[in-house]
C-alpha positions in Angstrom: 0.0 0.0 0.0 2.0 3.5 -1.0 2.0 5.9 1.6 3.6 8.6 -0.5 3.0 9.3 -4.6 4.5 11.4 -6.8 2.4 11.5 -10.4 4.0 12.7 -13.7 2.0 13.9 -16.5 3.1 14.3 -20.0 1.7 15.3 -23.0 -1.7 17.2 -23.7 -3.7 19.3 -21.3 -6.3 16.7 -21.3 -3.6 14.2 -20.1 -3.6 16.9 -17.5 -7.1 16.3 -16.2 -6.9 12.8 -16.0 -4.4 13.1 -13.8 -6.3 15.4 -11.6 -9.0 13.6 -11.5 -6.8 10.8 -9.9 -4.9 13.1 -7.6 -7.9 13.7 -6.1 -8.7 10.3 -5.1 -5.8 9.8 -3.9 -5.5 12.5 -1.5 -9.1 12.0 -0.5 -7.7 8.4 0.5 -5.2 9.5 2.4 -2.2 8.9 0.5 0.4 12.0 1.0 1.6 13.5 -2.3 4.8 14.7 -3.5 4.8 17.7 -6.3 5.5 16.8 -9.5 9.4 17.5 -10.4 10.5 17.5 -6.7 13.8 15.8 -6.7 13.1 11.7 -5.8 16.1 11.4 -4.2 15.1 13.8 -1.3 10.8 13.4 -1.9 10.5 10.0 0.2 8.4 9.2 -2.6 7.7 5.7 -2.3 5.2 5.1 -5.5 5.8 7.2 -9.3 2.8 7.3 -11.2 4.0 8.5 -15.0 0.5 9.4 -17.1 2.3 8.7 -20.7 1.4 10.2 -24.3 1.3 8.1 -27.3 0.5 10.5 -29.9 3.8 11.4 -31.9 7.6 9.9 -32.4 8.7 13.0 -30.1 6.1 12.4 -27.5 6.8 8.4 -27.2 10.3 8.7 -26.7 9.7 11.5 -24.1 7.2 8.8 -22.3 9.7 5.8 -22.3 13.0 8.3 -21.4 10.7 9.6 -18.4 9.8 5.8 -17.3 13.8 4.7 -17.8 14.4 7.6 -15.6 12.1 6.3 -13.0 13.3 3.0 -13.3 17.1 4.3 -12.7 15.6 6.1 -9.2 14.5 2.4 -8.1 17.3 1.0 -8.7 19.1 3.6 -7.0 16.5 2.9 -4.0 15.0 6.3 -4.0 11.7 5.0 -4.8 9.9 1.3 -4.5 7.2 1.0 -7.2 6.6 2.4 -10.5 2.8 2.2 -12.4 2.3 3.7 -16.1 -0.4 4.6 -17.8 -2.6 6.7 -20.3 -2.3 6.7 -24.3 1.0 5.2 -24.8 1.1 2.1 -22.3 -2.9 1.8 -23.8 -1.2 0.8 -26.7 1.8 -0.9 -26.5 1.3 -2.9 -22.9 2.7 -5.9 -24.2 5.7 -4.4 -25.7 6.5 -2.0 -22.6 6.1 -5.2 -20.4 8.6 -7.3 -22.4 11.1 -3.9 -22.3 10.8 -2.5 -19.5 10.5 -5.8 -16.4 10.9 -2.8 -13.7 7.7 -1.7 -14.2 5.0 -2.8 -11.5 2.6 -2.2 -13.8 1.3 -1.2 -16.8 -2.7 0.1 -17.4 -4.4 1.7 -19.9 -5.9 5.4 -20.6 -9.2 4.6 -18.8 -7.8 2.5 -16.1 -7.6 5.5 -13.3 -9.8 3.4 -11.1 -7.4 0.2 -11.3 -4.4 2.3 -10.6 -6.0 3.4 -7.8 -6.4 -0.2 -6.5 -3.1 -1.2 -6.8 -2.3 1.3 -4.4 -4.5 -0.1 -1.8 -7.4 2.5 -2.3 -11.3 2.2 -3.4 -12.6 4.6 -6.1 -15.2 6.8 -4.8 -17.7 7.8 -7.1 -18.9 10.7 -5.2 -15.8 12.4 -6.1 -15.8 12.1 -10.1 -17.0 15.9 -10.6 -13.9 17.1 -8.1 -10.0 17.2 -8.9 -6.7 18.0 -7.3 -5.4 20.9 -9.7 -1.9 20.7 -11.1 -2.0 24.5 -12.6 -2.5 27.4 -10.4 -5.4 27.9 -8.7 -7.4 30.1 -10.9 -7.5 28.5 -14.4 -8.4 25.0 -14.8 -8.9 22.9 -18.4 -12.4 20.9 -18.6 -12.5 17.5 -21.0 -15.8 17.7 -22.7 -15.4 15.0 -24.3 -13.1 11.5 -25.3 -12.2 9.8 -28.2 -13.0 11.1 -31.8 -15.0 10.1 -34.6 -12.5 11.6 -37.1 -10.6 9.7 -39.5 -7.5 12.0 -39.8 -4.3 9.6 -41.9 -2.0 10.4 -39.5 -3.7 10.5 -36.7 -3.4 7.5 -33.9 -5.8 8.9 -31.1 -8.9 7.3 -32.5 -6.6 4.2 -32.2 -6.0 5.2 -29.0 -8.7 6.7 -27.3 -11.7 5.6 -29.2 -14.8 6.6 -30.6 -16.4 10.1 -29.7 -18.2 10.3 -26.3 -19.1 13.4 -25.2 -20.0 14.2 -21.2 -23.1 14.9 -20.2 -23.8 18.8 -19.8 -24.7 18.2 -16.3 -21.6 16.8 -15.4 -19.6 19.5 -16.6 -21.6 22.0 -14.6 -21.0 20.5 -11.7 -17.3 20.2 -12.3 -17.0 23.5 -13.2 -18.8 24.8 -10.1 -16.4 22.4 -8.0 -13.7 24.5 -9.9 -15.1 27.9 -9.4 -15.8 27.1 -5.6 -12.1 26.5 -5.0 -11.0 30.0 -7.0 -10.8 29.0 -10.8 -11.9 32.2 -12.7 -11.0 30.9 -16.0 -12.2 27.5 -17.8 -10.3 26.2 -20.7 -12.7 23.3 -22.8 -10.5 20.9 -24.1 -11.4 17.3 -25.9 -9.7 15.9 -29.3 -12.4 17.5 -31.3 -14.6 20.1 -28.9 -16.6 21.1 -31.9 -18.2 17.8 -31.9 -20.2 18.0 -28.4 -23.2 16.6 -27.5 -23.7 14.8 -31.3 -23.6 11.0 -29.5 -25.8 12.6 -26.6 -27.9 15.3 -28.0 -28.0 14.8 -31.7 -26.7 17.9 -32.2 -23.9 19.9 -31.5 -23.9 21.7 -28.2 -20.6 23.1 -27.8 -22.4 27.0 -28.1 -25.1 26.2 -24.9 -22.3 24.7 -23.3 -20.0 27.6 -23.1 -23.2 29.8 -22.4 -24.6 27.6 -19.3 -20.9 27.5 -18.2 -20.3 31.2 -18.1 -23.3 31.9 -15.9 -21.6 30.3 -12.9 -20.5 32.8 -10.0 -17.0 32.9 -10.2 -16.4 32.5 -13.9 -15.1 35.1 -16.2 -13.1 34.1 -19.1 -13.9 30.7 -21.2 -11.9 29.9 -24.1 -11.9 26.8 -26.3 -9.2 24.7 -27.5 -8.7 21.5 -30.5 -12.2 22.8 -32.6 -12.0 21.3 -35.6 -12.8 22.8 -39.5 -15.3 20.8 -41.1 -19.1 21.7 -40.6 -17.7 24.4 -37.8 -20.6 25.1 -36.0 -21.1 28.8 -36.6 -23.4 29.4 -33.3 -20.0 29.0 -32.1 -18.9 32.5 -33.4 -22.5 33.8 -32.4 -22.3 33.3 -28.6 -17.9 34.4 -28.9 -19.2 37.9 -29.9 -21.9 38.4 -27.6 -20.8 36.9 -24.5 -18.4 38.8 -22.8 -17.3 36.2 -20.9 -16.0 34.4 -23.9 -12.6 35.2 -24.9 -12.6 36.0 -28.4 -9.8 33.2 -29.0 -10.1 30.0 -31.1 -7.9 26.9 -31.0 -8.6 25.4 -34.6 -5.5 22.9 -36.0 -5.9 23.3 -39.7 -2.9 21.3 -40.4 -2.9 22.6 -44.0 -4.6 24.2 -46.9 -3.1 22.4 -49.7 -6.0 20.4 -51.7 -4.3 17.3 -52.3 -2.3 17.4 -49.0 -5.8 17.6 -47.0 -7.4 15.4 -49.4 -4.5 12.7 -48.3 -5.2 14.0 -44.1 -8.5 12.9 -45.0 -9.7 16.3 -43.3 -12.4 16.5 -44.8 -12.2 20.1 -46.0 -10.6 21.4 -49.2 -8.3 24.6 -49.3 -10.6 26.7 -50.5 -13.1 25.7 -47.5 -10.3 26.5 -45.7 -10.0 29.7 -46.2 -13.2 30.8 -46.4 -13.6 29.6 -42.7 -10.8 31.5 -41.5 -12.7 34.8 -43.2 -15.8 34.1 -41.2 -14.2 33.7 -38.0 -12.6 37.3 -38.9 -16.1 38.8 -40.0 -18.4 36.8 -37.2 -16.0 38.2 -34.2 -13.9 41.3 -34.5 -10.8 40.7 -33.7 -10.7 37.1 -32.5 -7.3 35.6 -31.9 -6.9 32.7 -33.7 -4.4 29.9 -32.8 -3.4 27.2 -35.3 -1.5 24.2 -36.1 0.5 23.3 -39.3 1.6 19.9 -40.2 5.1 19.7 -42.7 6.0 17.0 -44.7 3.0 15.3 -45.2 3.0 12.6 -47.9 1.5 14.7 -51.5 3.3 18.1 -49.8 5.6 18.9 -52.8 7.5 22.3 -53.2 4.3 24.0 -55.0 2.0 22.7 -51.9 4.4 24.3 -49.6 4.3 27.1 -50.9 0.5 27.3 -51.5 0.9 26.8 -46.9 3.5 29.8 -46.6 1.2 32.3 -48.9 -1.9 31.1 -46.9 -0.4 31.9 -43.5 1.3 35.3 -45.2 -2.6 35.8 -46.2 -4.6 35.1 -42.6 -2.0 36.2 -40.5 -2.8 33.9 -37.5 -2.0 35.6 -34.5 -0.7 32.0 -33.1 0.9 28.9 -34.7 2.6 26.3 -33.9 4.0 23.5 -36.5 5.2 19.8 -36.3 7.0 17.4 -38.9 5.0 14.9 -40.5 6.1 11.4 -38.7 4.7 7.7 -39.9 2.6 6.5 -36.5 2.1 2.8 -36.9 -1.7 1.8 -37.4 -2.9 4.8 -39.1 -4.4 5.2 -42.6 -1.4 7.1 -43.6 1.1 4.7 -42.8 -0.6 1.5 -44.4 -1.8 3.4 -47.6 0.6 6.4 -48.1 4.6 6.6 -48.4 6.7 9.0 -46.8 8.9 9.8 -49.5 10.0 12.8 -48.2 13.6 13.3 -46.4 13.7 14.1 -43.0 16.3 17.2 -43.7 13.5 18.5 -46.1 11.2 18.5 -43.3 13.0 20.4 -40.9 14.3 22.8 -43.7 10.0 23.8 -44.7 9.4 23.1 -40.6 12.3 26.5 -40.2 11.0 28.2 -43.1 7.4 28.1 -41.5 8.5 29.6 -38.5 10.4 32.0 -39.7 7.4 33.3 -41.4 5.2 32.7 -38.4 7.9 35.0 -35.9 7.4 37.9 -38.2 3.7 37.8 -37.8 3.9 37.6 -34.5 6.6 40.2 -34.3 4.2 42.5 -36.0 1.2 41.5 -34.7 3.1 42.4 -30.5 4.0 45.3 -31.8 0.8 46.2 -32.9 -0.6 46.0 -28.8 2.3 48.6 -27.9 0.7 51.3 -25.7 -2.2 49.8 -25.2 -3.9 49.0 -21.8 -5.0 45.6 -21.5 -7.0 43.7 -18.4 -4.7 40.4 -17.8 -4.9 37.9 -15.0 -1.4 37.3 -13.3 -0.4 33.3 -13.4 2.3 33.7 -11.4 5.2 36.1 -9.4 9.2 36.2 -8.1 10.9 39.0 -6.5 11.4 40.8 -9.8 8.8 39.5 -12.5 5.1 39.0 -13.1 3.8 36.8 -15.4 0.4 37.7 -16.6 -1.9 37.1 -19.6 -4.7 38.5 -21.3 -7.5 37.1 -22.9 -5.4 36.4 -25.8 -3.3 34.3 -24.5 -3.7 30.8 -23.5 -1.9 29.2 -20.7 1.3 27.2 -21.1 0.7 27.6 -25.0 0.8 31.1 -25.8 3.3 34.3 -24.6 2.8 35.8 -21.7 2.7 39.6 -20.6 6.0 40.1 -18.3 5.8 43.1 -16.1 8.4 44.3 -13.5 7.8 44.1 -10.0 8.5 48.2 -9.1 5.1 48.6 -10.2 3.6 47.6 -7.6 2.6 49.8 -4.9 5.0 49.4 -1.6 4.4 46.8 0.6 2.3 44.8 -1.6 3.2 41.0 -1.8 3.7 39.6 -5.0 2.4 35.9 -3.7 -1.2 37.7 -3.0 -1.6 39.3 -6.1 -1.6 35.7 -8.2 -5.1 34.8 -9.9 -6.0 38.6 -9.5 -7.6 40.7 -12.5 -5.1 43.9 -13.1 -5.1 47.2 -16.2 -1.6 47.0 -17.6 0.0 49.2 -20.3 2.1 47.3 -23.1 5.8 49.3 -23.3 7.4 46.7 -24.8 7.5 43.5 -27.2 9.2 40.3 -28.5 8.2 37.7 -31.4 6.7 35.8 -28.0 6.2 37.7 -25.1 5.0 41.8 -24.1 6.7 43.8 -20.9 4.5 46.3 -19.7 3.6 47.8 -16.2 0.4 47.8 -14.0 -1.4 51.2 -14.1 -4.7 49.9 -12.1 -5.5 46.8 -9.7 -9.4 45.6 -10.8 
């Protein structure tokens, strides 16, 4: 029976939740927890829990180094018992158990409750709206939703996760009241495609009367929504971003491309032109929404000409975020039984650079743009000198953040009680990431 746990989470924010979710079982059951990244050696940890992800090359090998690196503390005695789970140990058990003996065990992405058991403890179902929070107190990320119904090429979470199941609207409420009654102020909706909610349950999309009902609990003032998919975008969506002023006017959408052939070979079930026709509405519907995006490189069909049909279309929209990753071959998918990866990994990289090149400018410009403007921002977090603080166009952990220095704070004011409070600073300053400004008036 452990006595002390330490849990590591890797991967996506909705990894993230899982893990609180089981946090809080296990400190309801008594079992003392260690923080995450507090040194084993010293923690008198006896039990690591490592929450793995199995979606890319880069994010497997970062599971198994983190579970070799656990394995090295037992041996060394600092700890007793490891236990994996989540996407990647869901798929490759077997394999894992035949590599990796040390392990005490090995369960899958919806095997929280087993985990649990192994370390002596009952699940208590009373306790599935409420979770332990791993990011400061006044932001939290809500799972709508598992699995997905999408049949992306190179995409393994359908493998992984399953079909599409959305969770039922009263659940969430009572989540996000647990969350707002312990000081979150700001929900994040997460899920592999949000766009999707409340199809299985409702036979319809719901996503828009979610994020309505959800801003009308006490305590809640900014919602923003991550992963939304393209195809059939639910434009109610935009309608309820531009009147609600709860709603950050900021959009997570991954369009991964806007090539023809290279989406037709995604199987995204858009076409370029689609494409960009969506990215005008969400410019017309809501006036200055920030728009976050994700680009994939390489892809099998992605010749010259099709990369440079992707660096003209992000010249063109201008997202005001965007992130990119190489195309990599995962094992299972469409893409990898019925498309080759004919293109070198040098060539890759070489269109991955170019991309962000491109992207740093826009960003440069778009920073710059904010310069001497006064912006309300919640602070995240504070040090003796610094003040890390975001506005509603910026996302946690994903995003930049708005640095300010500490000598404008009044004297005598603690930085540690100013964290998770609502503050008017003026933008001096900016980078291709991050804005320096100073607080001119405490909300």
């Amino acid at each position: 029976m452990a006595k002390k746990i330490q849990l590591i989470t890797l991967g996506c924010s909705k990894n993230r939740v899982d893990s609180e979710h089981l946090l809080k079982q296990i400190f309801a059951s008594g079992i003392s927890i260690s923080p995450e990244g507090e040194d084993l050696a010293t923690a008198g940890v006896d039990t690591v829990i490592i929450n793995t992800c199995g979606f890319i090359k880069d994010a497997k090998k970062e599971s198994i180094d983190t579970i070799f690196a656990a394995v090295d503390a037992k041996n060394r005695g600092y700890i007793k018992t490891i236990l994996v789970f989540g996407c990647l140990s869901q798929r490759y058990a077997q394999e894992l158990k035949n590599t990796i003996p040390e392990v005490d065990g090995f369960f899958g992405a919806f095997d929280s409750a087993t985990v649990l058991e192994t370390l002596g403890k009952n699940w208590k179902s009373s306790l599935n709206n409420e979770r332990l929070l791993t990011t400061p107190d006044h932001y939290a990320f809500l799972k709508i939703s598992e699995g997905c119904d999408r049949v992306c090429s190179y995409c393994s979470i359908p493998l992984i996760r399953g079909p599409h199941i959305s969770v039922p609207q009263e659940d969430l409420i009572k989540e996000a009241e647990y969350l707002a009654g312990n000081g979150v102020k700001e929900l994040i909706l997460v899920a592999q495609d949000t766009t999707y909610y409340g199809v299985d349950l409702y036979k319809e999309r719901r996503l828009a009367g979610l994020m309505e009902s959800l801003t009308k609990i006490d305590g809640i003032e900014w919602l923003r929504v991550h992963y939304s998919y393209p195809a059939a975008f639910p434009e109610s969506v935009l309608e309820v971003m531009a009147s609600n002023p709860k709603i950050c006017n900021y959009l997570d959408i991954p369009l991964q491309h806007v090539n023809d052939k290279v989406l037709s070979n995604m199987r995204r079930s858009v076409n370029g032109a689609q494409t960009r026709e969506l990215v005008r509405k969400f410019r017309e519907k809501v006036p200055g929404i920030i728009l976050r995006t994700t680009m994939i490189v390489g892809h099998p069909g992605e010749d010259k000409k099709a990369f440079n049909e992707l660096l003209d279309f992000v010249k063109e929209a201008r997202f005001e975020r965007l992130g990119a990753f190489t195309y990599s071959e995962e094992e299972g998918t469409w893409g990898a039984e019925n498309l080759k990866d004919t293109i070198k990994n040098s060539e890759k990289e070489e269109r991955y650079n170019r991309l962000m090149e491109l992207q740093a400018g826009i960003s440069m410009e778009y920073n710059n743009s904010r310069i001497g403007s006064t912006e309300r921002v919640i602070i995240d977090s504070a040090g003796e000198d610094v003040i890390v603080a975001r506005s509603r166009n910026e996302s946690p952990e994903v995003d930049g953040e708005i640095l300010i220095g500490t000598e404008s704070l009044p004297d005598g004011l603690l930085t540690k009680n100013i964290i998770g409070t609502f503050v008017d600073v003026e933008i001096e300053r900016a980078d291709e990431y991050d804005l320096i400004g100073k607080i001119v008036k405490f909300n």
